[in-house]
SEDRENVO-571093 format. One record per residue: residue in one letter; residue number from 1; x, y, z of N, C-alpha, C in turn; chain. Coordinates in pm, whole numbers. Each point is the difference from the previous one (the first is absolute). Last residue first. Layout:
<recs>
<rec resn="A" resi="NUM" n_x="X" n_y="Y" n_z="Z" ca_x="X" ca_y="Y" ca_z="Z" c_x="X" c_y="Y" c_z="Z" chain="A"/>
...
</recs>
This chain:
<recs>
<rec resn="X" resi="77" n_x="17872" n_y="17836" n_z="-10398" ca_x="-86" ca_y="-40" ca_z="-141" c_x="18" c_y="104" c_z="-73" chain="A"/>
<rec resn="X" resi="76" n_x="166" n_y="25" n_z="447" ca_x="70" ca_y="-68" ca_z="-70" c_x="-57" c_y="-39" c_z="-136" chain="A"/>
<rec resn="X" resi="75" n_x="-265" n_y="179" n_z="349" ca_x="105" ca_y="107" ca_z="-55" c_x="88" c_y="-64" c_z="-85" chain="A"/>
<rec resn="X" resi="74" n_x="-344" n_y="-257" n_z="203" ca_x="-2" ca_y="59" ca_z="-138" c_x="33" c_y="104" c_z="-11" chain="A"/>
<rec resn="X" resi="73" n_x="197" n_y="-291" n_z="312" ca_x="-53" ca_y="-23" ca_z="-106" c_x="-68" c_y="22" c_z="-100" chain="A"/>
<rec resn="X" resi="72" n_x="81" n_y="200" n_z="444" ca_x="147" ca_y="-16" ca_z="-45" c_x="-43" c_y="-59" c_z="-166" chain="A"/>
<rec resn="X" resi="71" n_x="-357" n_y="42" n_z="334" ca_x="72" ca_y="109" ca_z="-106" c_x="53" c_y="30" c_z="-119" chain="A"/>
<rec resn="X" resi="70" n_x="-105" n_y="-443" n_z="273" ca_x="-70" ca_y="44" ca_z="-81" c_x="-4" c_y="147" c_z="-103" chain="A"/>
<rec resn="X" resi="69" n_x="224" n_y="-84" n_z="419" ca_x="48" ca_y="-115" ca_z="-149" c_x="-92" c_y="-1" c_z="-71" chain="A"/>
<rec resn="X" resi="68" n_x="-76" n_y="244" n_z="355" ca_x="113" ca_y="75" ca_z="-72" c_x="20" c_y="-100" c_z="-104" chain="A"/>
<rec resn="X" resi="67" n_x="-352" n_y="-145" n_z="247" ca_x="4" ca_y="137" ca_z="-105" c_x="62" c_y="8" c_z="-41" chain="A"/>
<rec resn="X" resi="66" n_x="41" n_y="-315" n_z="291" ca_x="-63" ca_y="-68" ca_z="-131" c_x="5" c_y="192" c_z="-82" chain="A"/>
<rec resn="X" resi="65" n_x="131" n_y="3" n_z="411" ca_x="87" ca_y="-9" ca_z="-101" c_x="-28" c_y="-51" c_z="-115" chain="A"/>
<rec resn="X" resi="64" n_x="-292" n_y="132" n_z="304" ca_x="84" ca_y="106" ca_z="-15" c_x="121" c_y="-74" c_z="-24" chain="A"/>
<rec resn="X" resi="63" n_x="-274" n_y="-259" n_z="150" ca_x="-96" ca_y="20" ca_z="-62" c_x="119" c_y="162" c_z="-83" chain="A"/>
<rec resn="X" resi="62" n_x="183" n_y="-289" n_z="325" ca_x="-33" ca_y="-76" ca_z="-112" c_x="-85" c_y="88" c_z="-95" chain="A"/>
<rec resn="X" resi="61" n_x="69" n_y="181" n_z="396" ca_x="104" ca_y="23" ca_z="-43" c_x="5" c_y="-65" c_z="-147" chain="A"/>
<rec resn="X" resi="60" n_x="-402" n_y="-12" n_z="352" ca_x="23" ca_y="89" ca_z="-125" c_x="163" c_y="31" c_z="-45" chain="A"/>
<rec resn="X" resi="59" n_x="-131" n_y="-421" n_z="203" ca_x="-53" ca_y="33" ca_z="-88" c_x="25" c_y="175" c_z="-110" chain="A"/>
<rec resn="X" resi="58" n_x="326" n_y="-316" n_z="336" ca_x="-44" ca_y="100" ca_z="5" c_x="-108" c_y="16" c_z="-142" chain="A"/>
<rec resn="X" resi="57" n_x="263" n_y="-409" n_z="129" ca_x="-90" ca_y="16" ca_z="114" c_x="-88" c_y="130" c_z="15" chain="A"/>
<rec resn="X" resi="56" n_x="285" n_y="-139" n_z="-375" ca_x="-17" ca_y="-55" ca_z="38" c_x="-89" c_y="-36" c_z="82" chain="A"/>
<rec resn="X" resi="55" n_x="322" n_y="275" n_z="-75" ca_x="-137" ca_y="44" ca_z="-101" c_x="-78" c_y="-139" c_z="19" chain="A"/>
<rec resn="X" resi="54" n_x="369" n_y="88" n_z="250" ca_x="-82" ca_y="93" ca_z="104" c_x="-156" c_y="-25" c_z="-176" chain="A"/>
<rec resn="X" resi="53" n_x="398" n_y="-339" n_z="-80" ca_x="-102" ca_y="-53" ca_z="137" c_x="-93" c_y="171" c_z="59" chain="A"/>
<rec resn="X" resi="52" n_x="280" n_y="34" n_z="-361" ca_x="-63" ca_y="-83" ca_z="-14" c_x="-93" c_y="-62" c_z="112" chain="A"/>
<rec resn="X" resi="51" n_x="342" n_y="305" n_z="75" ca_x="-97" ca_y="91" ca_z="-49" c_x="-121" c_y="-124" c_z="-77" chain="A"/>
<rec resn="X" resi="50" n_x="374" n_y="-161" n_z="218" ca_x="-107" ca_y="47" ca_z="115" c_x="-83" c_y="116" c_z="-76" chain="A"/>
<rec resn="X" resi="49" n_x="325" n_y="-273" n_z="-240" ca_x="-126" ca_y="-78" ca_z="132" c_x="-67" c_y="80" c_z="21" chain="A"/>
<rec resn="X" resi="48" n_x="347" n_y="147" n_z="-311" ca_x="-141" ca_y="34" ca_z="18" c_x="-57" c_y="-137" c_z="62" chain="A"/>
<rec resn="X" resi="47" n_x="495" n_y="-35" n_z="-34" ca_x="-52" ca_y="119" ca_z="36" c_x="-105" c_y="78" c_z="-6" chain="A"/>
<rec resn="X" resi="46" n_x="109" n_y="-480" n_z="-94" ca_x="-17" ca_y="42" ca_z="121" c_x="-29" c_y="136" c_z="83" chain="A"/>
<rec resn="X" resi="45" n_x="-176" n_y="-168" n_z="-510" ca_x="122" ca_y="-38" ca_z="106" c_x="-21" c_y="74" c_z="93" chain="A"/>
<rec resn="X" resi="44" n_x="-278" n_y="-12" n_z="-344" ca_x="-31" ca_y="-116" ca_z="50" c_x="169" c_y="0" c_z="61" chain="A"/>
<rec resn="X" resi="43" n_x="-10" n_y="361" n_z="-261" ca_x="-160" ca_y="5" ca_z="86" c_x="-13" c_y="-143" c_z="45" chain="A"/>
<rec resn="X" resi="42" n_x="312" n_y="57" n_z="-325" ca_x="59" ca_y="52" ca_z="124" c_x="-153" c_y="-24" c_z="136" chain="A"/>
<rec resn="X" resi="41" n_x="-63" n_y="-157" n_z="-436" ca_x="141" ca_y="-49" ca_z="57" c_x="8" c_y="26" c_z="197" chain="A"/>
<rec resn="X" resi="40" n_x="-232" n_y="247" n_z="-343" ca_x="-117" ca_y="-108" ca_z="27" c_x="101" c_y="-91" c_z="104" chain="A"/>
<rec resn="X" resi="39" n_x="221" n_y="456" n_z="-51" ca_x="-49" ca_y="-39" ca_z="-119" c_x="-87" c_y="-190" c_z="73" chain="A"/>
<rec resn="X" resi="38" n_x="-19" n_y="610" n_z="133" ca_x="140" ca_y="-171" ca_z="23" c_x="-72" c_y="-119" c_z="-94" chain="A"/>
<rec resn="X" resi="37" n_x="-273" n_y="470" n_z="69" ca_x="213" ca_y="-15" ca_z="-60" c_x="38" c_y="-134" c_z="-42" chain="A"/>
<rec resn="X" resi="36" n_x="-340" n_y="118" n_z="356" ca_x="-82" ca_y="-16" ca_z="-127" c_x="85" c_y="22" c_z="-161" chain="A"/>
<rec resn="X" resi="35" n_x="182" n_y="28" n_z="426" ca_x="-130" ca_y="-155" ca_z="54" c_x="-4" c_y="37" c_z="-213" chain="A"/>
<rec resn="X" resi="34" n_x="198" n_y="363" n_z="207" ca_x="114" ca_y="-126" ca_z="-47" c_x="-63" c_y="-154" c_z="-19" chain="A"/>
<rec resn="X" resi="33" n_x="-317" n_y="417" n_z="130" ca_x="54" ca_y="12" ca_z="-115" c_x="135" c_y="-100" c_z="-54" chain="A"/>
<rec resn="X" resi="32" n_x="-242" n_y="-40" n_z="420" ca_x="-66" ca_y="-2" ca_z="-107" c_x="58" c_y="11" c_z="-151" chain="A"/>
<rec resn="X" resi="31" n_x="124" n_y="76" n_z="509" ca_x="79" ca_y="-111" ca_z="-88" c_x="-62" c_y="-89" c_z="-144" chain="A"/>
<rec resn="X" resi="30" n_x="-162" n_y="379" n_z="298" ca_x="114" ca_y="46" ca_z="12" c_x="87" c_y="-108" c_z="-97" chain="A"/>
<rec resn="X" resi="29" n_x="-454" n_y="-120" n_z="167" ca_x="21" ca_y="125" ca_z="-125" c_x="133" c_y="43" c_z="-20" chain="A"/>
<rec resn="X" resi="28" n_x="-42" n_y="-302" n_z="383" ca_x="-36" ca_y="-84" ca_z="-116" c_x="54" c_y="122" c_z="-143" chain="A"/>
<rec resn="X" resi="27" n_x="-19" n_y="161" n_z="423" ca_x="139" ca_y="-70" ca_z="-47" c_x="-26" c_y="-39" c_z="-120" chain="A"/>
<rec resn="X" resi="26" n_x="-403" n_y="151" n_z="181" ca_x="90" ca_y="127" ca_z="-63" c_x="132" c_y="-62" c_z="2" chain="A"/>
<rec resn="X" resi="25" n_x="-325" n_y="-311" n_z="128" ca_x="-39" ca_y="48" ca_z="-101" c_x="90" c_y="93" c_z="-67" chain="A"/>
<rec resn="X" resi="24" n_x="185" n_y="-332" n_z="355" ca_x="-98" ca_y="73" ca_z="68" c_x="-8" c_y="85" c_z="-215" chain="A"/>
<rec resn="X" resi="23" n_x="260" n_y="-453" n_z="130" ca_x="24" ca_y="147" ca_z="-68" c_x="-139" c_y="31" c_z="42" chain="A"/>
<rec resn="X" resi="22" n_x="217" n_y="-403" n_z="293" ca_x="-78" ca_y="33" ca_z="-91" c_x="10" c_y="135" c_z="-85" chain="A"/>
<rec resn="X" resi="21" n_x="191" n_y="-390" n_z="375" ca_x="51" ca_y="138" ca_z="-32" c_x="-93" c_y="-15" c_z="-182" chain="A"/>
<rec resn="X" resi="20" n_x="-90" n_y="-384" n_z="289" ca_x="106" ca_y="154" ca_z="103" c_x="18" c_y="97" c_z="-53" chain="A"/>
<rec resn="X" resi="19" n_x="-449" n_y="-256" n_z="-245" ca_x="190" ca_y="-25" ca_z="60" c_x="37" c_y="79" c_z="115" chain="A"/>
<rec resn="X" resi="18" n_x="-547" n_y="-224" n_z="-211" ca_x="111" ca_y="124" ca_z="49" c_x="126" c_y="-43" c_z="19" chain="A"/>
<rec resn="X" resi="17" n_x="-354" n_y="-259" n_z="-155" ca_x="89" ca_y="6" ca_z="-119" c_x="94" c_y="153" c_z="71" chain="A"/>
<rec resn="X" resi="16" n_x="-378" n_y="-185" n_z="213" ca_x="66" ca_y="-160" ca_z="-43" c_x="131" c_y="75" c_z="-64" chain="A"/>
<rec resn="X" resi="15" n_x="-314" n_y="288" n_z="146" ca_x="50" ca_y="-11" ca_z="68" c_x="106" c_y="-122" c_z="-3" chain="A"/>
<rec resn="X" resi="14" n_x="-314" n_y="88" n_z="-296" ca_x="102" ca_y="136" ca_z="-11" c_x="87" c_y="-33" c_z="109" chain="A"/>
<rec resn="X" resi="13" n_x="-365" n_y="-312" n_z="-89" ca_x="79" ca_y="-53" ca_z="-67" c_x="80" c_y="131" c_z="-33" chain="A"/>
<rec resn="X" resi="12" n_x="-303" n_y="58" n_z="389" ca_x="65" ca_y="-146" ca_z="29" c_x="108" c_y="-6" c_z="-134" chain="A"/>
<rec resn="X" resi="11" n_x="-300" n_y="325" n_z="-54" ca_x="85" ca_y="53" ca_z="85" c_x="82" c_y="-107" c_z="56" chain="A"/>
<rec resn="X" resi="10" n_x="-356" n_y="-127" n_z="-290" ca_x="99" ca_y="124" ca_z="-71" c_x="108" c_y="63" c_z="90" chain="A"/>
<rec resn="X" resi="9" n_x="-338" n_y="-265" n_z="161" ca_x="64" ca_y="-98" ca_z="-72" c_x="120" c_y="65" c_z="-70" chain="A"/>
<rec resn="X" resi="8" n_x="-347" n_y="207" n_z="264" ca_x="143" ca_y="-64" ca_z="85" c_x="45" c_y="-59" c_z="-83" chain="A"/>
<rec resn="X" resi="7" n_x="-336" n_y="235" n_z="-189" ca_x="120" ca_y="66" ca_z="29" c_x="105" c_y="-76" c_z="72" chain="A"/>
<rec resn="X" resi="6" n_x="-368" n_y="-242" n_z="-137" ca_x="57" ca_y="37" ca_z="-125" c_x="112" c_y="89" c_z="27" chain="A"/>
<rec resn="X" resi="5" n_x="-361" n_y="-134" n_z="307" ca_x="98" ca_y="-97" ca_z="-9" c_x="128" c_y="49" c_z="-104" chain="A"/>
<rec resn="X" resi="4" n_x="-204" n_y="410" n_z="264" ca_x="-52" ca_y="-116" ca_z="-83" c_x="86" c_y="-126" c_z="-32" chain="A"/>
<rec resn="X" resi="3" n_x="43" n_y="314" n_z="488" ca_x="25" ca_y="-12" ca_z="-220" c_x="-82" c_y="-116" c_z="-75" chain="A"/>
<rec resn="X" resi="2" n_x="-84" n_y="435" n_z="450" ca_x="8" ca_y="-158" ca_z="-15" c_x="3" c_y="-49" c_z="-195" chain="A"/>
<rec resn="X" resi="1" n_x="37" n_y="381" n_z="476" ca_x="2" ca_y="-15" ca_z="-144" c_x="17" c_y="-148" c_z="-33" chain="A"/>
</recs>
């Protein structure tokens, strides 16, 4: 199998940004609902790194929360 320039590049800048200890998708969800709670504040501290850093590297997790916040907003209207 052989990658296009475009995949190694994509797999070179995931691999730039892996840690030791990462949230695998279903942790992530588990800490969804206090993610999407906490106030702009909180979300840039220490205790969402790592849900910041799994959306980050995880498309469809990003893509499934743009929803819910998107929901969340015009339930609130």
């Amino acid at each position: 199998m052989t990658l296009s320039h475009e995949q190694v590049r994509t797999l070179l800048v995931s691999l730039r940004f892996t840690r030791d200890r990462e949230l695998t998708c279903d942790e992530w969800l588990e800490d969804l609902s206090t993610y999407l709670e906490a106030t702009p504040t909180e979300k840039l501290g220490e205790t969402f790194q790592l849900v910041r850093e799994h959306l980050d590297l995880c498309s469809d997790c990003r893509e499934e929360i743009a929803m819910m916040v998107m929901a969340l907003c015009l339930s609130s209207e």
